[in-house]
C-alpha positions in Angstrom: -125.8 96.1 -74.0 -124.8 99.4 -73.4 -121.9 99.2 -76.3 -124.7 97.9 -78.7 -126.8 101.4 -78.0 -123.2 103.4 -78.2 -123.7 104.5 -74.9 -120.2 106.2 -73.7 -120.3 105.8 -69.7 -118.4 109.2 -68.7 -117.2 107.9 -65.0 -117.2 104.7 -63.3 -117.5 103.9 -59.0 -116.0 101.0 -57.6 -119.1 100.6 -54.9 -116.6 97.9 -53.1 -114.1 101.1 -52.6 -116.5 104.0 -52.6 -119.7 103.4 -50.7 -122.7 105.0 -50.9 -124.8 105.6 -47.7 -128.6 106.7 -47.2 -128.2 110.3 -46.8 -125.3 110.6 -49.8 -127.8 108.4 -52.2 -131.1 110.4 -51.2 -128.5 113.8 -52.4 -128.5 112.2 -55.0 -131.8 110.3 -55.7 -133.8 113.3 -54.6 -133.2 115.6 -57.4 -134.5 113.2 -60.4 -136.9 113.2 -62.9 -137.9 109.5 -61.9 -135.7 106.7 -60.4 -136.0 103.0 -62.0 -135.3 100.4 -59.3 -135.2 96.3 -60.3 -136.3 93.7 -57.5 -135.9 90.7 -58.7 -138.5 90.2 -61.5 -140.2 93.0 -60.3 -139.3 96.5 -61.6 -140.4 99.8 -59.0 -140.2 103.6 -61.3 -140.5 106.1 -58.8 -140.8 109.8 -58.7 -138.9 111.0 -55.6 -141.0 114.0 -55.6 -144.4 112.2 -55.2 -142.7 108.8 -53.5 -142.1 108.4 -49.6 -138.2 108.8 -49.1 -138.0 106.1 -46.8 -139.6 103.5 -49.4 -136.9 104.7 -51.9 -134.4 104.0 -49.7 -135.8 100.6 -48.5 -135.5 100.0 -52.6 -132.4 100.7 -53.4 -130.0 100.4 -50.5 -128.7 97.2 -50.2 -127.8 94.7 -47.3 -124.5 96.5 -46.7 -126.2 99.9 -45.9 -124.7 100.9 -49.3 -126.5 102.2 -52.8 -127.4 98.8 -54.5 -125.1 98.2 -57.6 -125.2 98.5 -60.3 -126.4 102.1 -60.1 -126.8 104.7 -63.8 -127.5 107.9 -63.8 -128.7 109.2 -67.4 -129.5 112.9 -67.3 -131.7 113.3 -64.8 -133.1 109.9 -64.7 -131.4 106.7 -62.1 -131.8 103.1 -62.1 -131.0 101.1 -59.4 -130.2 97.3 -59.9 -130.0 94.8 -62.3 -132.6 92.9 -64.6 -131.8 92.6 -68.0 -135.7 93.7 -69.0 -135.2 97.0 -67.1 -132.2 97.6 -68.7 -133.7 97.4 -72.5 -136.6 98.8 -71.7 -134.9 102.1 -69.9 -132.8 101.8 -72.9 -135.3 101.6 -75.8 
């Protein structure tokens, strides 16, 4: 999908090697324009200025107390997850 745009992804985590824990991803999170987090079915676009930072954190931290995977970060904007619908429509 991302080769089809020509999208060029500039660097690449391993999360199984590099975790990323609650107070590293809200460093991170906290400073966007809007964050775009995938559920299941159900897709969540927050705006961590306006949004409660502990339900941003209950949406994309996984199981393993880590930053859900996969994680982009275009510019200022994340998304969190995967769900093929997010994915084209954060993509146009």
């Amino acid at each position: 999908m991302l080769d089809a745009k020509k999208i060029t992804i500039k660097e690449v985590v391993e999360a199984r090697k590099q975790k990323i824990e609650a107070d590293a991803a809200w460093n991170l999170l906290s400073k966007a324009e809007s964050i775009t987090v995938s559920r299941g079915k159900k897709i969540f676009t927050l705006n961590p200025k306006t949004a409660d930072k502990m339900d941003i954190l209950a949406l994309v931290m996984g199981p393993s107390g880590s930053l859900k995977a996969p994680a982009l970060r275009e510019g200022n904007r994340f998304m969190v997850g995967w769900n093929p619908d997010m994915y084209a429509q954060w993509l146009g």
